[in-house]
C-alpha positions in Angstrom: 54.5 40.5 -56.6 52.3 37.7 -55.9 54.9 35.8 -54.1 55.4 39.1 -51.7 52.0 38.9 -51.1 51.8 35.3 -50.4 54.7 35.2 -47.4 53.4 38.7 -46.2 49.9 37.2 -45.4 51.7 33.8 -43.8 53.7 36.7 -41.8 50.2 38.3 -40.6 48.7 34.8 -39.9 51.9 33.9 -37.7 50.7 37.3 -35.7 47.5 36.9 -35.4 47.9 33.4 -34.5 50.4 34.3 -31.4 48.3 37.4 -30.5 45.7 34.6 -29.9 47.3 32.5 -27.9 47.2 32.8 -23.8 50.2 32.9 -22.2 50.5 31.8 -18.5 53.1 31.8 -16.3 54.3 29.2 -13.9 56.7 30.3 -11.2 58.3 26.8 -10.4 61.2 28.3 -7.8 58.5 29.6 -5.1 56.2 27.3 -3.7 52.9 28.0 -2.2 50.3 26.9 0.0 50.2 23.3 1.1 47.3 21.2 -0.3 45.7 19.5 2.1 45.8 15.3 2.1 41.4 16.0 2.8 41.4 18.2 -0.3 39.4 15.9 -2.3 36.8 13.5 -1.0 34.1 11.8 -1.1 30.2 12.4 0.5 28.2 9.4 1.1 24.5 10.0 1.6 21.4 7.5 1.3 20.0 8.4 -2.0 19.1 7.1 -4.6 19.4 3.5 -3.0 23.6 4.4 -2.1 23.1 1.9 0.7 20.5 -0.8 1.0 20.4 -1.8 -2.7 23.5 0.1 -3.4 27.1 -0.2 -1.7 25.9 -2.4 1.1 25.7 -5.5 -0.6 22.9 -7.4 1.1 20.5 -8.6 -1.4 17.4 -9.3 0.7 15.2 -6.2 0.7 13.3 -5.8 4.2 15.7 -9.1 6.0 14.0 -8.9 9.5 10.4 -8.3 8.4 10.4 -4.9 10.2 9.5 -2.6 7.7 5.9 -0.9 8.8 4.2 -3.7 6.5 6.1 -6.3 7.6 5.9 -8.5 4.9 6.8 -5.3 2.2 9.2 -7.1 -0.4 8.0 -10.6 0.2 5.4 -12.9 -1.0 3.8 -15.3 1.5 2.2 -18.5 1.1 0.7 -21.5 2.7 0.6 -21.3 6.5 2.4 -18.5 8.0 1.9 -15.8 11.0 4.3 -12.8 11.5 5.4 -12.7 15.5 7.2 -10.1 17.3 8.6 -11.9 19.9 11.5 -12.6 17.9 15.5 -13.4 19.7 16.6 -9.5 19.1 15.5 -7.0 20.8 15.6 -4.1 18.4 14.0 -6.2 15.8 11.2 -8.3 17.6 9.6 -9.5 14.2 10.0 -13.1 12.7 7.7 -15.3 10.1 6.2 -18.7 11.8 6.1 -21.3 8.9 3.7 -24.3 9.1 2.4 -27.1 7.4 -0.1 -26.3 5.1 -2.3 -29.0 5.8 -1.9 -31.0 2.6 1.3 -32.3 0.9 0.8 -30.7 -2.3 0.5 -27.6 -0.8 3.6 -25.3 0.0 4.1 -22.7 2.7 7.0 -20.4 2.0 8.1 -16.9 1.1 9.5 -15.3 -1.8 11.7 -12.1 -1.8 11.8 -9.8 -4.4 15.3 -8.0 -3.7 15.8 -4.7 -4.6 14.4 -4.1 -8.0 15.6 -8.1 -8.6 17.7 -10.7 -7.0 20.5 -10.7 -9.8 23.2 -13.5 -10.0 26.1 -14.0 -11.9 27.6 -16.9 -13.8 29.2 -18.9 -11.3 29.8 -16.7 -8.5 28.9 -18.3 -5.3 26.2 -16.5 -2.8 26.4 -16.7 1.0 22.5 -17.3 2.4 21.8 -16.9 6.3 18.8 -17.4 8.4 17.8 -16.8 12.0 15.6 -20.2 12.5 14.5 -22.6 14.9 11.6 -25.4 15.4 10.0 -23.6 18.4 7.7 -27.5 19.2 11.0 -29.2 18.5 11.7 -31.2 16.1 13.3 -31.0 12.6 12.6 -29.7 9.2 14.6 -27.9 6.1 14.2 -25.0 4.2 14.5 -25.4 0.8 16.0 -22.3 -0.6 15.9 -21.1 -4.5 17.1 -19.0 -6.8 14.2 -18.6 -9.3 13.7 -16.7 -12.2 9.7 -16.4 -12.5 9.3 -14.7 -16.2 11.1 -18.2 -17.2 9.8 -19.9 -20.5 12.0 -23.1 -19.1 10.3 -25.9 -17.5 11.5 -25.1 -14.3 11.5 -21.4 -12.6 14.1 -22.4 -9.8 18.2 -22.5 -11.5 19.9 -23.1 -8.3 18.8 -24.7 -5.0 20.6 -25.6 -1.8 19.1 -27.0 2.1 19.3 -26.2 5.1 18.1 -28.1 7.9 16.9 -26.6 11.4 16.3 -28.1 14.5 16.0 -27.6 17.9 13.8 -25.1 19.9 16.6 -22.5 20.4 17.3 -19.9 17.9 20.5 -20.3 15.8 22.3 -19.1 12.8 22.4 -21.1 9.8 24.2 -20.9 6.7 24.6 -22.3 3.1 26.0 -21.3 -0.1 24.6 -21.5 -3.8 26.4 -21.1 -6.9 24.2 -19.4 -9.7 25.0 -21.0 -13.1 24.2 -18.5 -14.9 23.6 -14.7 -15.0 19.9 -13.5 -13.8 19.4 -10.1 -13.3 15.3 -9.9 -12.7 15.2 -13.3 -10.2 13.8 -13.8 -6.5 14.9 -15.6 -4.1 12.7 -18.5 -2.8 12.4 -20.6 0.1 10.4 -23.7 0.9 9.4 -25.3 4.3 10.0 -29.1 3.5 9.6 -32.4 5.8 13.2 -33.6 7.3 13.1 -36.9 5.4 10.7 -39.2 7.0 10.2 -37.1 9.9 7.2 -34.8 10.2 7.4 -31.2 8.6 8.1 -28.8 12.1 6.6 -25.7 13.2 9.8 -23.3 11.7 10.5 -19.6 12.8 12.7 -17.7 10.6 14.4 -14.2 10.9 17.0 -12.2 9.1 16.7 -13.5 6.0 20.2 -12.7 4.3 22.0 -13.3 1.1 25.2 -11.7 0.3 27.5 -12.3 -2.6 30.6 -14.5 -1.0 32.6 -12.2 -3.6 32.4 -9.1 -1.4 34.7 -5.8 -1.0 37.8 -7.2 1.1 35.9 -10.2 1.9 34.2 -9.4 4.0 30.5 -11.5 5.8 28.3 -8.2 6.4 30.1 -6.5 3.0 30.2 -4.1 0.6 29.5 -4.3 -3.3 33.2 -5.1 -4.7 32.8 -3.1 -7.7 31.2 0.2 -6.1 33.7 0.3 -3.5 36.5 0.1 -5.6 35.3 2.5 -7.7 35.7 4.9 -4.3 38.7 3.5 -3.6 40.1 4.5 -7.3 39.2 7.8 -6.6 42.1 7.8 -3.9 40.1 10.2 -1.9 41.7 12.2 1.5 38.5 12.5 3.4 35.1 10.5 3.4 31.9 12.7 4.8 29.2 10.4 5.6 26.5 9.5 6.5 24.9 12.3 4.8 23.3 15.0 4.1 19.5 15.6 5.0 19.4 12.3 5.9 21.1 13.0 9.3 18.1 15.6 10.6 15.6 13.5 9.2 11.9 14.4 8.0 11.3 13.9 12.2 13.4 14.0 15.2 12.4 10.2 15.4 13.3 9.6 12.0 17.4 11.2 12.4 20.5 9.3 11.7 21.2 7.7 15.2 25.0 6.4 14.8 24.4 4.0 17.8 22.1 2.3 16.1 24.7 1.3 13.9 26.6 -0.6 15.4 27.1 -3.8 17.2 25.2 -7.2 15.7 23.9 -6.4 12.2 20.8 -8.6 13.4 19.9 -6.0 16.4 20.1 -3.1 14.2 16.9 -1.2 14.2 15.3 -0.4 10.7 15.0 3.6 10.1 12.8 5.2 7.9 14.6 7.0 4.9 13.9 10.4 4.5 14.2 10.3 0.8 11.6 7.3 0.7 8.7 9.6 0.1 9.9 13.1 -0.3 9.4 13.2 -4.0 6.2 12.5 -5.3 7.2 12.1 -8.6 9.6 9.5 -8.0 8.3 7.8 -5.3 9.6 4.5 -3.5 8.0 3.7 -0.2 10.1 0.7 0.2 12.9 2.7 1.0 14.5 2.3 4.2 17.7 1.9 6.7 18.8 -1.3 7.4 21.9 -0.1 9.2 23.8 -2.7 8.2 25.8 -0.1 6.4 26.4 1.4 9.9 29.4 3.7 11.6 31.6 0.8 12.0 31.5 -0.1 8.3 32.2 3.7 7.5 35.0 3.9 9.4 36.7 0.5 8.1 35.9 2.0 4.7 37.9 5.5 5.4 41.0 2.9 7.2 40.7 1.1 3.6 40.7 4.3 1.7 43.8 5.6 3.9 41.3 8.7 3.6 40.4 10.4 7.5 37.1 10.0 8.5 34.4 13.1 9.1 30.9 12.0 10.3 28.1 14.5 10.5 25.8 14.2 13.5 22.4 15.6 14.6 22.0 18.8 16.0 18.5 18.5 17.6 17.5 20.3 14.7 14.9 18.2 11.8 15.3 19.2 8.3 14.2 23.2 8.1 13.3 22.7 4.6 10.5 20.4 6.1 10.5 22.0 9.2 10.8 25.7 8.5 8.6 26.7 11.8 11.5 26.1 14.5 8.9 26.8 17.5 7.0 24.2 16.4 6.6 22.1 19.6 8.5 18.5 19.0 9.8 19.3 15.7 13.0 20.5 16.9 14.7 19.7 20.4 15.4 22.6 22.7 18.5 24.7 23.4 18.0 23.2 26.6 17.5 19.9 25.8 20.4 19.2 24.1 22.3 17.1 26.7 20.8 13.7 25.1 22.3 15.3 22.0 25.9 16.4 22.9 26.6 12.9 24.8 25.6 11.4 21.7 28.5 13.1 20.0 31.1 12.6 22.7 30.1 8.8 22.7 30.7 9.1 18.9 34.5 10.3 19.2 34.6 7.4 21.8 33.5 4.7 20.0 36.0 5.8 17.3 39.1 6.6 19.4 38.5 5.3 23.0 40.5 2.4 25.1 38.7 -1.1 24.4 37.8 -0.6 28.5 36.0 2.3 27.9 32.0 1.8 27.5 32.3 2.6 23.6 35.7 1.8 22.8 34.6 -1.8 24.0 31.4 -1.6 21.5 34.3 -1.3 18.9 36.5 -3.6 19.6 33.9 -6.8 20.0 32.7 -5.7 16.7 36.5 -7.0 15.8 38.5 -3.5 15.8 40.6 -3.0 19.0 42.7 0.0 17.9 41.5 3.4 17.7 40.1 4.6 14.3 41.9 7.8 14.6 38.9 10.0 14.3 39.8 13.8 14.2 37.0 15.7 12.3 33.5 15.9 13.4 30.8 17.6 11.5 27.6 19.2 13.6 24.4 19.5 11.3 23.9 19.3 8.1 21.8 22.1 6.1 20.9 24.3 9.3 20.5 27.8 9.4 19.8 30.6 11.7 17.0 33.4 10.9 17.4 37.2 10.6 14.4 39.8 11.0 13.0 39.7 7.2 13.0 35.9 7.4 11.0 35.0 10.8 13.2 36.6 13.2 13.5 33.3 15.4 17.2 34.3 15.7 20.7 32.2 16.5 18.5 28.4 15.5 21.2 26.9 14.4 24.3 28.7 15.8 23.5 28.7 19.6 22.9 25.0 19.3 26.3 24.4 17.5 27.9 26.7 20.3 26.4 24.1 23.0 28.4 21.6 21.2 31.3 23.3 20.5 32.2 24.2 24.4 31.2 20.5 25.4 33.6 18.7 22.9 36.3 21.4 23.0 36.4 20.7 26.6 36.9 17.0 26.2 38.2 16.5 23.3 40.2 19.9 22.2 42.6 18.2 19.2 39.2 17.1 17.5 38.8 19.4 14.5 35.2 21.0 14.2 33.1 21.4 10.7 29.9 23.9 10.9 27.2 25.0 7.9 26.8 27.9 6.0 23.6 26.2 5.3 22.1 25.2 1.9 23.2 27.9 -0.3 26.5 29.3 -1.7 25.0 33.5 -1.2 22.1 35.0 -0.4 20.5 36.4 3.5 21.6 33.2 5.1 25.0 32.3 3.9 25.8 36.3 4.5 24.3 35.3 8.2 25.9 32.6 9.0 29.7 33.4 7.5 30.8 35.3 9.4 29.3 33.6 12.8 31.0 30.4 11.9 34.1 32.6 12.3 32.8 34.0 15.6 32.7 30.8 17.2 35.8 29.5 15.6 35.0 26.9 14.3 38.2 24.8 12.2 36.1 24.7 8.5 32.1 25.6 7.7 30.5 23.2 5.0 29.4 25.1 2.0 26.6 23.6 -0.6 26.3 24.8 -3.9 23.9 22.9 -7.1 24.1 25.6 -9.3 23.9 26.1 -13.1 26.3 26.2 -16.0 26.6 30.0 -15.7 27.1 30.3 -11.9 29.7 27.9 -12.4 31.5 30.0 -15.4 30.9 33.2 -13.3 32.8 31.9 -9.7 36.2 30.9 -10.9 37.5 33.9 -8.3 34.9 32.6 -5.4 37.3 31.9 -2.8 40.6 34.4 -3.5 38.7 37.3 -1.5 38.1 35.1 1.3 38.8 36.4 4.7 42.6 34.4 5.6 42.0 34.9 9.1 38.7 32.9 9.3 37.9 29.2 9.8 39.0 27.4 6.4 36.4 26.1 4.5 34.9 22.4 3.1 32.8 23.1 -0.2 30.7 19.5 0.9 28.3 19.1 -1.9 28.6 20.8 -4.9 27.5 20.1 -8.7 26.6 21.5 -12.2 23.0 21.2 -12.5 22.1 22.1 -16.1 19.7 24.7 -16.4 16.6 23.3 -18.3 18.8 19.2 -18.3 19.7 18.5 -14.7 21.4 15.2 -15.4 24.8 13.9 -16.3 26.5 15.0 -18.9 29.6 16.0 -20.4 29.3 19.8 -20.8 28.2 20.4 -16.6 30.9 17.9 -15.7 33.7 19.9 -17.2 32.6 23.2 -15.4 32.9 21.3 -12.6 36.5 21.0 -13.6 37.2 24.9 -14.5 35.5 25.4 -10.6 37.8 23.4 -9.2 41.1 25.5 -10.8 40.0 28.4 -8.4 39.5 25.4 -5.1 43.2 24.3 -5.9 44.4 27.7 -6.5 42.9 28.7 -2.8 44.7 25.7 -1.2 45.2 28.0 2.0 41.8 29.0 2.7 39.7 25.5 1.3 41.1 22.6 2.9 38.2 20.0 1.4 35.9 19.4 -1.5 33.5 16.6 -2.0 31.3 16.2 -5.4 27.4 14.9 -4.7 25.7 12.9 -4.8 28.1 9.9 -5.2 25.4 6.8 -5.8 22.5 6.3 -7.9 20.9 3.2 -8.7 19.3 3.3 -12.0 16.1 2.0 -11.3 15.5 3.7 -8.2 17.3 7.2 -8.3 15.8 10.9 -6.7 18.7 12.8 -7.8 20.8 13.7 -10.2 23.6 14.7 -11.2 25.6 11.9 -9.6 29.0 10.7 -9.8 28.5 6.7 -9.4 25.2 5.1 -11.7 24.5 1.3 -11.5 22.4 -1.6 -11.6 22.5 -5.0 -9.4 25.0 -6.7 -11.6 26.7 -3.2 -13.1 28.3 -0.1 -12.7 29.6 3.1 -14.9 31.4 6.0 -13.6 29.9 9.4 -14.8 32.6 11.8 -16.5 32.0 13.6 -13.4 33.3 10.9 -11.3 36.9 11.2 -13.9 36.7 15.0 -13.1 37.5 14.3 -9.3 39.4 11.3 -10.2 41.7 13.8 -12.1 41.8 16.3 -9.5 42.0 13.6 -6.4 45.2 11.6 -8.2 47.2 14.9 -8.9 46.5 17.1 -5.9 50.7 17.6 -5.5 51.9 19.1 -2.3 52.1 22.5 -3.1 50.6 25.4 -4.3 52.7 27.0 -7.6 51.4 30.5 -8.7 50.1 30.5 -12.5 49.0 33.6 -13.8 48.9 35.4 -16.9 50.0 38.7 -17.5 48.1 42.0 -18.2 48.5 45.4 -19.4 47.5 46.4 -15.8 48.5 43.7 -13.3 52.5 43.6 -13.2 52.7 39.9 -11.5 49.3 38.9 -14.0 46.2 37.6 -12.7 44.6 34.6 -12.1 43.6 32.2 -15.4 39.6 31.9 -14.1 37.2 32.6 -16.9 37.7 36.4 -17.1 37.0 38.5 -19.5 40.0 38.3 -22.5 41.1 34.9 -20.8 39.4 32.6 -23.7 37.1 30.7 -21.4 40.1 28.8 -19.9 40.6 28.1 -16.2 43.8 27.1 -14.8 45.9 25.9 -11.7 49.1 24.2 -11.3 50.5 22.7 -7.9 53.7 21.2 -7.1 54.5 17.3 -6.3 57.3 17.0 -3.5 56.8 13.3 -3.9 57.5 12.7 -7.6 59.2 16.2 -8.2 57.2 17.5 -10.9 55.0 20.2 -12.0 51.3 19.4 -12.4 48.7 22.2 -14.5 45.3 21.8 -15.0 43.6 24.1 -18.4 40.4 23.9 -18.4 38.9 25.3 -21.9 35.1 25.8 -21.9 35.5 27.9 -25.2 33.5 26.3 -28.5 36.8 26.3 -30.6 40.4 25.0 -29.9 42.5 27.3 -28.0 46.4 27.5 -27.7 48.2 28.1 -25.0 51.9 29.3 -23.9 53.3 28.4 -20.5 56.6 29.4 -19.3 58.0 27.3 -16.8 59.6 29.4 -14.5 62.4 28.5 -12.9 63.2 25.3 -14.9 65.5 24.9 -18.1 65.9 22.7 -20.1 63.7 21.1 -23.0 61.3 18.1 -20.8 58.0 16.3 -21.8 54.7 16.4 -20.5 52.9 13.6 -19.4 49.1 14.8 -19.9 45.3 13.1 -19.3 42.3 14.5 -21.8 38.4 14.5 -21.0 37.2 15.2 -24.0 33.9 14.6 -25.8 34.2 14.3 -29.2 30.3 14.1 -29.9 27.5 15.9 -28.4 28.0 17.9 -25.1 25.1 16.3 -23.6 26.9 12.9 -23.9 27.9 10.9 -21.1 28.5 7.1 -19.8 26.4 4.6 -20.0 26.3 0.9 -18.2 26.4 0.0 -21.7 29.0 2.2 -22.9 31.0 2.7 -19.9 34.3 4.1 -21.3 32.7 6.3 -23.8 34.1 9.2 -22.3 37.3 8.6 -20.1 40.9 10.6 -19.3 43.1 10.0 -22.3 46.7 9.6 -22.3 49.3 11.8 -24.1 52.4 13.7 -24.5 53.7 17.2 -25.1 57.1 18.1 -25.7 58.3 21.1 -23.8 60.8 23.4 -25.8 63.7 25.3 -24.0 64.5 29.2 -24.4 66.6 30.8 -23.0 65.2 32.0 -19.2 62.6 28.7 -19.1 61.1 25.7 -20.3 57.9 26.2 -22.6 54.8 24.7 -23.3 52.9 25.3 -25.9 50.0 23.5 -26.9 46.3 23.4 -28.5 43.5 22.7 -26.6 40.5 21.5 -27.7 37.2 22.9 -27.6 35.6 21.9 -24.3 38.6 19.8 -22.8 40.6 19.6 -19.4 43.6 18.9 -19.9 46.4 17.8 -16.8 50.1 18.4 -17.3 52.9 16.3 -15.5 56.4 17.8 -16.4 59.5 16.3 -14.4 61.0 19.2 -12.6 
């Protein structure tokens, strides 16, 4: 009797076990829509020091003594005098060095870098100056690698010369090789006499030092490490330069693309808008050296083999800051715009013009002849237009984006167009501004959403009532901002990755995605979430960043319909956080290139749950290649620059059984895991 018991129980456990488990179903014979090659990306904006300090890898903080205090980021001593009568137009400002007027005194200047000048063991550093002996003459500047917290007997660690002369400005250059790893140092230069000869009046300008170890090797460079950490995330579209950035706090503050280009030394400095816009974390040394400029974004897409899609001015300043738009010379007039528009049709120019055309010429003497092959162009950022219950000041944004519309259409009618929805995901103004994106036709409207963990659980259907006859859409920034802990961590990260289930699922109607913010220096970040954290000498990559990574490397060709069946839906529903579904989120896409299946579970349930997928249309038993992101610890756990693998995509297998009308998967998922399938098909 007890026996009887015993197997009748196993028996009831066996049910209860497979009543439990969620069945999906894969139809492998019909393929769906295509996924777009832009379907994942990446969004560069200036925060959080992404450029100066960040990605661009110049290492001199305020190089042409432009900033508004001119000396901001150095120390000056002996005899010196700041001049603006410099050899570049754009930045007139220089530093006259003297003799001090006794030998044992020193005239000089000291940078500070940005939040140090860091060095590593035995990698070699590229310094450049702007100098000359304006009385004629000779004399050397000594330069220095210093650390000055030192207990050693001397503060400098590695020194190298270089000697000026002559009353015409030239470029000089030296290297030094740092023998040893500094992360809090300066960098140091001394006016000296030319051996016997008299110490010479000296003028010095763009002050430079660049790590000779650069990405592609390249003189005005990127950090090596932070761009290959974008180029791992093999993205299909780069969206840059920002963000509020490009409106600026001012009109005379805006992201102005031409002056990004040409000579890095005749780059003009602009001011940041993030620099003060936080009072609690405040950096007023934050500013636009440009070097980063339109040229280097482009070379960046060509070496992502990702398409290019700059955002451009509007005429309109940030509304946030500006929320008055008939303030007079906050915002430029409808019928001012001209300045504006030519801007933009110089832009697609300069990327794709003839070298004998005015801009196509700017591009190839900056060493890039062919065309960059620009074909997407975003207008504003942020900007949104005003019904009756919210000012009633009417079409602001939308009859300026028309302006621009008719004026590149006519030139330029292959270039792809990108408009706003504005800063939010619902509410007055997206519900405005929808459906006029699709009145004036444009190609894709940017959507921004930083919501929290339970708009993120509640949206797995956002985009499969979309209107198919409309412009397609690019969800530009987007993150998981905990409510109550809005910064990285596990738990927000893999929401992110049961949102994106429902973007690949709706390959027909979103055509681009881009996580954001994708820098943040660690010392001097604004925002967070953010995909990319580091200091001067390292770098981690959020579990956030893996998320995309994920998505980004297994995008496949095709859509593949996975559902799971219902008492009341015949062909099953969507796997997307519903009610009954577990808390999984699922997609699966076809790859054309490697002939196998790729599905993405997403469990955001507190225990393990275990799945069934029929393979539709395949036979046979197979094995599943499969990646993990897990967190075995707390869900507030992330990466760390100390621990920068604590939390990384896991390899595995999963043996896929055969019955008799497909191929099966079945498998456990653990609590709070993505998991991605490969199956050969």
């Amino acid at each position: 009797m007890k026996l009887k018991t015993f197997f009748c129980t196993l028996a009831l456990m066996g049910a209860l076990s497979a009543q439990a488990q969620t069945v999906m179903n894969v139809d492998t014979k019909k393929l769906g829509a295509p996924v777009q090659s832009t379907m994942y990306g990446i969004f560069f904006e200036d925060i959080n020091y992404a450029a100066d300090g960040g990605l661009y890898a110049e290492m001199v903080k305020n190089r042409s003594f432009e900033f508004p205090q001119h000396l901001m980021g150095w120390r000056a001593y002996g005899k010196f005098e700041v001049r603006n009568d410099g050899p570049f137009e754009r930045n007139p400002h220089y530093v006259r060095l003297s003799y001090s007027g006794h030998n044992d005194k020193f005239t000089g200047l000291e940078n500070e870098g940005f939040f140090g000048i860091s060095t590593m063991r035995d990698a070699t550093y590229r310094f450049s100056v702007w100098a000359r002996c304006p009385e004629g003459g000779q004399s050397v500047l000594e330069v220095r690698l210093v650390d000055n917290d030192t207990m050693g007997e001397h503060q400098e660690f590695a020194t190298a010369r270089v000697k000026v002369s002559g009353k015409e400005w030239k470029k000089y250059t030296t290297e030094i090789k740092s023998p040893r790893t500094e992360l809090k140092g300066a960098l140091r230069i001394f006016l000296r006499q030319d051996g016997r000869n008299a110490m010479a009046v000296t003028d010095v300008e763009h002050i430079s030092l660049f790590p000779t170890d650069t990405w592609k090797g390249r003189e005005n460079g990127m950090r090596r490490d932070l761009a290959q950490a974008l180029a791992d995330m093999h993205p299909g579209v780069f969206r840059f330069p920002g963000g509020c950035i490009v409106e600026g706090t001012d009109l005379a503050t805006r992201y102005n693309w031409k002056n990004t280009v040409g000579p890095v030394e005749n780059r003009p400095l602009n001011e940041n808008r993030w620099h003060y816009t936080f009072g609690h974390r405040f950096f007023p040394d934050y500013f636009q050296s440009y070097g980063l400029g339109f040229f280097e974004f482009f070379q960046l897409c060509e070496d992502f083999g990702c398409e290019a899609l700059p955002v451009i001015s509007c005429g309109l300043s940030c509304q946030f800051q500006n929320p008055d738009p008939t303030k007079p010379g906050v915002h430029v007039p409808v019928d001012q715009l001209d300045e504006y528009i030519q801007d933009a049709l110089d832009l697609v120019e300069f990327a794709n013009g003839p070298v004998d055309s005015k801009w196509g010429k700017v591009r190839a003497d900056m060493g890039h002849p062919e065309p960059f092959n620009l074909k997407f162009l975003g207008v504003g950022n942020e900007q949104w237009d005003y019904d009756e219950a919210h000012g009633g000041f009417g079409p602001v944004f939308t009859e300026r984006l028309k302006k621009f519309s008719d004026a590149l259409r006519a030139k330029y009618p292959q270039l792809k167009l990108i408009g706003t929805t504005g800063p939010n995901s619902e509410g007055w103004d997206f519900d405005l501004l929808q459906p006029r994106m699709k009145e004036l036709k444009v190609d894709l409207y940017d959507e921004h959403y930083y919501r929290n963990e339970q708009w993120f659980l509640s949206h797995g259907l956002r985009y499969d009532s979309y209107d198919r006859k409309g412009p397609r859409v690019f969800a530009g920034e987007y993150a998981c901002h905990g409510r109550g802990k809005k910064w990285n961590h596990f738990e927000t990260s893999l929401y992110e990755a049961a949102h994106m289930t429902g973007i690949e699922r709706n390959a027909d109607i979103v055509h681009m995605a881009t996580y954001a913010p994708l820098f943040a220096h660690v010392e001097g970040w604004q925002w967070r979430p953010d995909a990319i954290w580091f200091d001067n000498l390292r770098s981690f990559k959020s579990v956030s960043y893996y998320v995309q990574q994920m998505y980004a490397m297994n995008k496949g060709t095709n859509v593949l319909q996975l559902t799971t069946p219902t008492a009341n839906q015949k062909k099953g529903v969507p796997v997307a956080g519903q009610e009954g579904q577990n808390g999984l989120f699922a997609s699966s896409v076809f790859d054309a290139a490697t002939g196998e299946v790729i599905i993405k579970v997403v469990n955001t349930s507190k225990k393990p749950e275990p799945i069934l997928v029929n393979l539709q249309g395949m036979k046979g038993e197979r094995t599943a290649q499969t990646l993990t992101l897990v967190c075995n610890g707390s869900l507030d756990e992330e990466n760390t620059l100390d621990m920068p693998e604590k939390i990384v995509p896991q390899p595995g297998s999963v043996v896929c059984s055969a019955d008799k009308k497909a191929t099966v998967l079945n498998d456990e998922l653990p609590a709070m895991s993505f998991r991605l399938y490969r199956i050969k098909k």
